[in-house]
TORVEXMI-381999 format. One record per residue (C-alpha): residue in three letters; x, y, z. Coordinates in pm, 1 decimal. Example, Ala and Ser with C-alpha at 12.3 -4.5 7.8 and 13.67 -1.06 7.14 Angstrom:
BEGIN
  kolmi         x         y         z
    ALA    1230.0    -450.0     780.0
    SER    1367.0    -106.0     714.0
% end
This chain:
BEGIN
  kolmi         x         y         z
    UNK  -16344.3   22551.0  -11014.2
    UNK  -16581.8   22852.5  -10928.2
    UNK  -16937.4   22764.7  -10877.9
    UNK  -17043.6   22997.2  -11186.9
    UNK  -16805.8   22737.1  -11415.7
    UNK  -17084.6   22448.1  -11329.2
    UNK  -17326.8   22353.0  -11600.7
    UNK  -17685.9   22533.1  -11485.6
    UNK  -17935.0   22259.9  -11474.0
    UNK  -18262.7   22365.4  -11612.0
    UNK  -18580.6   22337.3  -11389.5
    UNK  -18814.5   22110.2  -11422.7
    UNK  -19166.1   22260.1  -11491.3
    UNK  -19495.8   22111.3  -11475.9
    UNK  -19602.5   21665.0  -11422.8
    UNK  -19252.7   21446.6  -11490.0
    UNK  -19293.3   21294.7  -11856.3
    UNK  -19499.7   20991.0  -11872.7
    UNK  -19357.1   20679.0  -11977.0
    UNK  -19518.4   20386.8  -12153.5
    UNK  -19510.4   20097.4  -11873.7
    UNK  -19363.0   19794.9  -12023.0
    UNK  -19597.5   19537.6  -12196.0
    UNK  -19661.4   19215.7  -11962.5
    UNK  -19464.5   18937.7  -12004.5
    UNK  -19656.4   18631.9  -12191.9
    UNK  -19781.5   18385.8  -11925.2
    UNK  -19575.3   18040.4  -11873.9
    UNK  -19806.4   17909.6  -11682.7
    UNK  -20128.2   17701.6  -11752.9
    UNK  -20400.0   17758.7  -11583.6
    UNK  -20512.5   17433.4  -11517.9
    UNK  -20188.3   17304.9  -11407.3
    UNK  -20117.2   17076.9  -11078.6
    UNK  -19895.5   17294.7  -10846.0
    UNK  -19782.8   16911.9  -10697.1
    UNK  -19687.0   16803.2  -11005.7
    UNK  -19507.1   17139.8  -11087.9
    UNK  -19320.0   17077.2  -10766.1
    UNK  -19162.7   16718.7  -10862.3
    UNK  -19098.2   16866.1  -11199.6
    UNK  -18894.3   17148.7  -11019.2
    UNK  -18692.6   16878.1  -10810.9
    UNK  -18600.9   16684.4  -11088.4
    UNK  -18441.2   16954.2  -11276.0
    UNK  -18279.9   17154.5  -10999.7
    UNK  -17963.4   17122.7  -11120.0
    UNK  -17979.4   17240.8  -11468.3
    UNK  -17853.1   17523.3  -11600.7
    UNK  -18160.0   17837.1  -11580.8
    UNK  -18202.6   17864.6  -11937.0
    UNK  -18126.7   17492.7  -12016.1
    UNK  -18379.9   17384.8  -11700.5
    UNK  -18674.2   17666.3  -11875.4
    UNK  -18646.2   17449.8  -12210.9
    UNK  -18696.4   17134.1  -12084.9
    UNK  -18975.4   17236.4  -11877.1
    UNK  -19148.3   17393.9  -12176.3
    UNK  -19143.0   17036.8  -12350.1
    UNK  -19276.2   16873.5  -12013.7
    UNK  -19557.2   17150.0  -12039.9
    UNK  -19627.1   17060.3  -12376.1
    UNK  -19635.8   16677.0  -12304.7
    UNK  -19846.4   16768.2  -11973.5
    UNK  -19640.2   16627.4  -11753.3
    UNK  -19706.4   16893.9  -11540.6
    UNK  -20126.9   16765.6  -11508.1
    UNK  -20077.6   16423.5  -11468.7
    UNK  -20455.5   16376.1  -11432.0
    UNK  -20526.9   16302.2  -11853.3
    UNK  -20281.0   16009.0  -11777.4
    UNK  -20428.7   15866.0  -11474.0
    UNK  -20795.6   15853.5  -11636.0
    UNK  -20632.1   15704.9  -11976.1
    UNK  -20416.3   15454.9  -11743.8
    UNK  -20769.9   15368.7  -11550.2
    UNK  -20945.3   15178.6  -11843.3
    UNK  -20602.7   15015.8  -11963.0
    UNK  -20582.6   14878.3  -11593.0
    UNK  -20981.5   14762.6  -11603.7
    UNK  -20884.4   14605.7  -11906.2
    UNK  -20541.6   14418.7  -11805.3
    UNK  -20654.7   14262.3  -11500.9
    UNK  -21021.7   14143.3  -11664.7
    UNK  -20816.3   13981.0  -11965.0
    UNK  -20575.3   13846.2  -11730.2
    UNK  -20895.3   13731.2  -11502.5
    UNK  -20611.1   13811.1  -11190.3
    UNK  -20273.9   14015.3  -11165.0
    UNK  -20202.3   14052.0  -11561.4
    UNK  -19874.1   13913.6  -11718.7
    UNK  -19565.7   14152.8  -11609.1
    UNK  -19463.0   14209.1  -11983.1
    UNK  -19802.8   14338.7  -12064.2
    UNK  -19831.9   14525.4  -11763.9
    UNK  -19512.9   14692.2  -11828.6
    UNK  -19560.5   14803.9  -12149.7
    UNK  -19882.1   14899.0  -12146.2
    UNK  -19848.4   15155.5  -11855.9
    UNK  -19496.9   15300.8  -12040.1
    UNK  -19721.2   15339.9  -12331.5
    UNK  -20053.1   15508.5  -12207.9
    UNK  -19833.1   15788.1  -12048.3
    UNK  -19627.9   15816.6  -12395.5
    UNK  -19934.6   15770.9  -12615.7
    UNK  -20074.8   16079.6  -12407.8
    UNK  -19780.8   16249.8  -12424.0
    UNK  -19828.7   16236.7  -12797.4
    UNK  -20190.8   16310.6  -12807.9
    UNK  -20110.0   16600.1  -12573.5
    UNK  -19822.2   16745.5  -12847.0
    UNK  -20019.0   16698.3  -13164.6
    UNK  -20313.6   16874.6  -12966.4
    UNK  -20178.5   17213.8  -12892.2
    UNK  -19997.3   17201.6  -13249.9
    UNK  -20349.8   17178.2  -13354.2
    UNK  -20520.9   17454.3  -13135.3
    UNK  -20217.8   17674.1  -13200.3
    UNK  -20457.7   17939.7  -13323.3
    UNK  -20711.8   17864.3  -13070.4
    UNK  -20538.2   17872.8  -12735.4
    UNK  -20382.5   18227.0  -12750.1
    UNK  -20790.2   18303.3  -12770.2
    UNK  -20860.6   18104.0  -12459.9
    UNK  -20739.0   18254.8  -12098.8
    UNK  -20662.8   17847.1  -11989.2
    UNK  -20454.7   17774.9  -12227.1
    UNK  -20277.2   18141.5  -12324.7
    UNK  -19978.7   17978.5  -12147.3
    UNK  -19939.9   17654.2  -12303.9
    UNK  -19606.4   17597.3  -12456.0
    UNK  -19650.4   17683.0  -12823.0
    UNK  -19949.0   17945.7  -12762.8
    UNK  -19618.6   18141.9  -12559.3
    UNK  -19402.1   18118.6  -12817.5
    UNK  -19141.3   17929.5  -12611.3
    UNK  -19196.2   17589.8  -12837.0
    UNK  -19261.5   17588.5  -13196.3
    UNK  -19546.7   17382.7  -13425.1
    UNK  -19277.0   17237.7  -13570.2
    UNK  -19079.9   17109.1  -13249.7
    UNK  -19427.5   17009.2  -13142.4
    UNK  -19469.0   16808.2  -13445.7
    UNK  -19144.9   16631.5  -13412.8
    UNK  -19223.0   16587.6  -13000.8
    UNK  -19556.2   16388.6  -13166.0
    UNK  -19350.5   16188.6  -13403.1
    UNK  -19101.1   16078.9  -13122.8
    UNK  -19338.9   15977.2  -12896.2
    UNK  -19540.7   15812.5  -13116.2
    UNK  -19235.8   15594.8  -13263.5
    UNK  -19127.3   15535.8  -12879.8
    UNK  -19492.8   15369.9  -12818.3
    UNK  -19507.4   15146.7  -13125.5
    UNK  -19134.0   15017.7  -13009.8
    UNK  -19341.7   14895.8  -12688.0
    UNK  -19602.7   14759.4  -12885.0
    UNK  -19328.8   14554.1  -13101.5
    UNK  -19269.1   14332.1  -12771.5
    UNK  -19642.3   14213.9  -12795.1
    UNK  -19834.4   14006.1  -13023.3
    UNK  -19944.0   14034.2  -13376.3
    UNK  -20314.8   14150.4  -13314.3
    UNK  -20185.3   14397.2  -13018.8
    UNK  -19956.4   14536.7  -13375.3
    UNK  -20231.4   14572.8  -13597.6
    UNK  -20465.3   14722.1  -13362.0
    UNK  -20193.2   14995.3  -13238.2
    UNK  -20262.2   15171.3  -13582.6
    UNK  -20581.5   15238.6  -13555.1
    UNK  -20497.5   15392.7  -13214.6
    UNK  -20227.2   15621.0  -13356.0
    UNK  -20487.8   15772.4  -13608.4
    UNK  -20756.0   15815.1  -13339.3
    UNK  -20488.8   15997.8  -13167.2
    UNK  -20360.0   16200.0  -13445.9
    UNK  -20706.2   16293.0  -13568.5
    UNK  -20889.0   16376.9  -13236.9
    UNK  -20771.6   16742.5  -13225.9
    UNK  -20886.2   16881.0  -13523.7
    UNK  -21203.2   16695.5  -13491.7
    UNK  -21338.2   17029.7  -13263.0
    UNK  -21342.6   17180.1  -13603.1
    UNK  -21559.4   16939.4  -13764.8
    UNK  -21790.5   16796.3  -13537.2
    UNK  -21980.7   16872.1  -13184.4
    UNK  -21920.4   16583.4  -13066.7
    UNK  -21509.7   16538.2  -13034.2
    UNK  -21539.4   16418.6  -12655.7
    UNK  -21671.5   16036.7  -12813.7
    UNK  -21356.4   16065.1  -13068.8
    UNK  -21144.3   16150.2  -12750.8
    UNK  -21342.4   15829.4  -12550.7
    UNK  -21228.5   15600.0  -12842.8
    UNK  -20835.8   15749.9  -12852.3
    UNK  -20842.1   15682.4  -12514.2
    UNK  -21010.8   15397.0  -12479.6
    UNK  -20810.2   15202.1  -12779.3
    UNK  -20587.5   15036.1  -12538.7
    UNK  -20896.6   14817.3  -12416.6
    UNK  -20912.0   14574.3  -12730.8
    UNK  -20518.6   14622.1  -12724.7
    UNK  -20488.4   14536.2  -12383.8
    UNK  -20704.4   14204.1  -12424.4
    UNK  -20547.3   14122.0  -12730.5
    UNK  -20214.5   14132.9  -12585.4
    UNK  -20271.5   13925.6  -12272.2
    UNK  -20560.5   13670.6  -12457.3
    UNK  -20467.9   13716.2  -12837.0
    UNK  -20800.5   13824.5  -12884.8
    UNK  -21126.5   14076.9  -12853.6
    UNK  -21435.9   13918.7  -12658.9
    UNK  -21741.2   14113.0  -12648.3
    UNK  -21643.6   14231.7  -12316.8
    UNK  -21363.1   14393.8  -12440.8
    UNK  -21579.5   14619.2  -12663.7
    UNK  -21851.4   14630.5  -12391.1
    UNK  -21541.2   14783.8  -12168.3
    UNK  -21479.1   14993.1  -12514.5
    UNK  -21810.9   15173.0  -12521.7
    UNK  -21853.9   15243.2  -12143.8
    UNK  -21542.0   15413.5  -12148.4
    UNK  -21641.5   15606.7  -12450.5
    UNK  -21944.4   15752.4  -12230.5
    UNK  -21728.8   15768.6  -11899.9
    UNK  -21479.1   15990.7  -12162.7
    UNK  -21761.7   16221.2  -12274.6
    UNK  -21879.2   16313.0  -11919.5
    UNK  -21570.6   16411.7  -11799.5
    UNK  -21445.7   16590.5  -12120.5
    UNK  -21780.5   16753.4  -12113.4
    UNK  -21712.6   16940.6  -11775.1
    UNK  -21387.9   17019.2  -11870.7
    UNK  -21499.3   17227.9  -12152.9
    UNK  -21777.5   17385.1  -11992.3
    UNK  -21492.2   17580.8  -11828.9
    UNK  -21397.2   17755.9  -12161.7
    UNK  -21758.9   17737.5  -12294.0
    UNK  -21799.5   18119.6  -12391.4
    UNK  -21471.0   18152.6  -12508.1
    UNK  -21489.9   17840.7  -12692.3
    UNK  -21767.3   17955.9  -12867.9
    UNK  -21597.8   18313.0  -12929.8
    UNK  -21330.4   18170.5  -13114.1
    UNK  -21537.1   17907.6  -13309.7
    UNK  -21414.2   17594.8  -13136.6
    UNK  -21719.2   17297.7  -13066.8
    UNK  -21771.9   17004.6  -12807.9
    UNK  -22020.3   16895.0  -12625.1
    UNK  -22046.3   17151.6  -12369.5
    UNK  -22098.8   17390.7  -12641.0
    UNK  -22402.2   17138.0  -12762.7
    UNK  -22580.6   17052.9  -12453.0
    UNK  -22577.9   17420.7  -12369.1
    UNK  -22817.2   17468.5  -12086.3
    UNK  -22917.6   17099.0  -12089.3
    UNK  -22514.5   17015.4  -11984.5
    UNK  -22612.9   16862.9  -11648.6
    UNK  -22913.6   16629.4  -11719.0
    UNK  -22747.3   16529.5  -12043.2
    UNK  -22445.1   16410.5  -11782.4
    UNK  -22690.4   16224.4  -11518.0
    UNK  -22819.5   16036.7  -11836.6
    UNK  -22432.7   15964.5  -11984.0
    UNK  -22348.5   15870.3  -11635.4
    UNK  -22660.0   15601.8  -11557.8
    UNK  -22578.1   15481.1  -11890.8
    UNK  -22190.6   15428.8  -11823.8
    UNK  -22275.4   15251.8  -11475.4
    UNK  -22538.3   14983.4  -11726.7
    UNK  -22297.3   14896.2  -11910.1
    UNK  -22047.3   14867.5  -11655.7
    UNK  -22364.0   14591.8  -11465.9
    UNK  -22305.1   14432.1  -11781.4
    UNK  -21961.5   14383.9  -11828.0
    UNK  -21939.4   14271.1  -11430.1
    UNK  -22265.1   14056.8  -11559.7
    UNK  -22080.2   13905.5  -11851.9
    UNK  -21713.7   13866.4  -11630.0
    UNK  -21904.1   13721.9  -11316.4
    UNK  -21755.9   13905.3  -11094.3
    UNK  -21785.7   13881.8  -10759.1
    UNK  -21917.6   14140.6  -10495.3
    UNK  -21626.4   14380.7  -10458.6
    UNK  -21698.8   14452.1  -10826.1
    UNK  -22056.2   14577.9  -10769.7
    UNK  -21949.5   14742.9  -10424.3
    UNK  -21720.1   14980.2  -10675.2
    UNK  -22005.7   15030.0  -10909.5
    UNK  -22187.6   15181.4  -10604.9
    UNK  -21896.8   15403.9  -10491.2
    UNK  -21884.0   15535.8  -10807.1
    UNK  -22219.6   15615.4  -10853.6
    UNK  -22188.8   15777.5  -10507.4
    UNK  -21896.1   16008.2  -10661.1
    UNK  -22115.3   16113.9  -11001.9
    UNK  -22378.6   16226.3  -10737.0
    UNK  -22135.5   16437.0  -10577.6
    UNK  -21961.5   16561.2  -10919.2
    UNK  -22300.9   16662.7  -10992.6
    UNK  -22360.9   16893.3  -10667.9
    UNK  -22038.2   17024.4  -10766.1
    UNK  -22122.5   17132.0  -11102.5
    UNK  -22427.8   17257.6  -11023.7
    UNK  -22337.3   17641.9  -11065.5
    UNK  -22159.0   17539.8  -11421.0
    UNK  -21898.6   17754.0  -11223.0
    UNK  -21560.4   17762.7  -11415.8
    UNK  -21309.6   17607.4  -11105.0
    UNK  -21608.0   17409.8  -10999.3
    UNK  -21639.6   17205.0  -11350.1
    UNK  -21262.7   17179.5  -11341.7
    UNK  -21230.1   16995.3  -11004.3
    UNK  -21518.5   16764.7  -11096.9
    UNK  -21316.3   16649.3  -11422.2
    UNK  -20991.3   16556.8  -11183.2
    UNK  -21246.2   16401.6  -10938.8
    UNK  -21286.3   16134.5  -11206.4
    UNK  -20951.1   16013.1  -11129.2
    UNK  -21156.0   15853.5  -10819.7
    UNK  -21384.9   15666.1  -11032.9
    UNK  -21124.0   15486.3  -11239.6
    UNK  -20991.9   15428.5  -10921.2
    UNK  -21305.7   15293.5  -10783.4
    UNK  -21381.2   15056.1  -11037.3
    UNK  -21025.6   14902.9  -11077.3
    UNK  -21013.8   14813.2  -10704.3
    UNK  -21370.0   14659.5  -10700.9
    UNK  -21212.5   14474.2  -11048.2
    UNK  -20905.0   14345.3  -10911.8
    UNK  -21045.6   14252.4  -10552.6
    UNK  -21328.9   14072.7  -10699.1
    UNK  -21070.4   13868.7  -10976.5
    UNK  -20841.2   13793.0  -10636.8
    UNK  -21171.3   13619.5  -10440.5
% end
């Protein structure tokens, strides 16, 4: 074939054609999420097929298994609880069951609250890449997630007592009505202290078959230990909160956030004196009053900017209160 026989190839004239650059994919990723725990979750399902292994881990999202740190401060209080109704090591059963249920029971919470803020979190830049705000689980499989969790827990609390049963409903509609209470109220951090803090009077009930005072004295404190770390959580999404019409109590105190803390935080350590008063417990028990009181001063320093990352390491750092105060509990029980 001649070279005259080839197609001529016109010239290009002038800048190559722009193209429209492809729209970013949705983030998968929470912000807030602990690379540590991301890493176990990654071991664990290794071996799954890709798109099988990318479903599962959307439902772990959703259930937060991939920020342990909600469980550890709801698992905290239970502890506190078990071992000062026990008055030493608690009962296994109770033990048992009661840890298997605070991480299912915030599993729960954790599904019914992005079905909730399903509208809200695409608004928020934390939370664009929860589960259902991504698209990759629906409101209704997060419904159903709920549903199973919730009947999984109330199985637990079958093995119990009576009193242990008829308190567990009241904690499954504190935990089913805390997320749309941002809607209604400014104050949804003391709805979130009493969802968490349920498992007190359940706790005691299971081990003692009953509620003392310092059960409810236990009840309250955590209710105030709940709204001071909730509250620097959501001063991280404070503007944006209030862009998309959400309310808590970082939204409330507004520039009066810290001091408002200091004072929630003195008050949480009284009524911890008086439930160590009202226990007698020893001096291990006060020594972990003072550590933690040590640890608000430094949460404080930390928030001090009202810096975004700042406010959100000072809510984990709470993980080291609970921890604080369940060690001075259970040494002081074992003297």
């Amino acid at each position: 074939m001649s070279p005259t026989s080839k197609k001529s190839r016109p010239r290009r004239t002038g800048a190559p054609p722009v193209r429209p650059s492809p729209a970013p994919a949705p983030a998968t990723r929470p912000a807030d999420a602990s690379t540590a725990a991301e890493r176990v979750l990654a071991l664990v399902l290794r071996g799954m097929p890709s798109a099988r292994r990318d479903r599962v881990y959307a439902f772990l999202q959703l259930t937060r298994m991939d920020r342990p740190i909600g469980a550890l401060l709801l698992l905290w209080p239970t502890w506190w609880a078990l071992w000062l109704a026990a008055k030493d090591f608690p009962p296994i059963g109770p033990l048992v069951i009661f840890t298997l249920g605070v991480f299912a029971m915030r599993a729960a919470g954790c599904a019914i609250n992005d079905y909730a803020d399903r509208k809200l979190d695409p608004q928020v830049a934390r939370t664009r890449g929860r589960p259902i705000a991504s698209g990759r689980v629906t409101p209704r499989e997060a419904l159903w997630t709920f549903a199973a969790l919730l009947a999984f827990a109330f199985v637990l609390v079958l093995f119990t007592n009576r009193l242990t049963i008829l308190l567990s409903f009241a904690g499954a509609g504190l935990a089913a009505i805390y997320p749309f209470t941002k809607r209604f109220t400014s104050l949804p951090q003391v709805v979130l202290g009493a969802a968490f803090g349920w498992s007190i009077p359940m706790a005691f009930a299971a081990v003692s078959d009953s509620v003392p005072p310092v059960a409810w004295l236990l009840f309250i404190a955590n209710i105030l230990w709940s709204v001071i770390y909730d509250t620097m959580y959501a001063m991280v999404d404070r503007e944006e909160d209030i862009a998309a019409g959400a309310r808590s109590t970082a939204i409330l105190f507004a520039d009066a956030d810290r001091p408002i803390i200091g004072i929630l935080m003195g008050t949480f350590l009284l009524a911890l004196v008086l439930v160590g008063t009202r226990a007698a417990l020893g001096w291990p028990y006060w020594i972990g009053l003072l550590v933690t009181a040590g640890l608000f001063g430094y949460q404080q320093w930390m928030i001090r900017d009202r810096a975004g990352p700042a406010c959100l390491a000072a809510f984990r750092h709470n993980n080291w209160v609970g921890l604080a105060i369940w060690v001075g509990i259970v040494l002081a029980l074992a003297l």
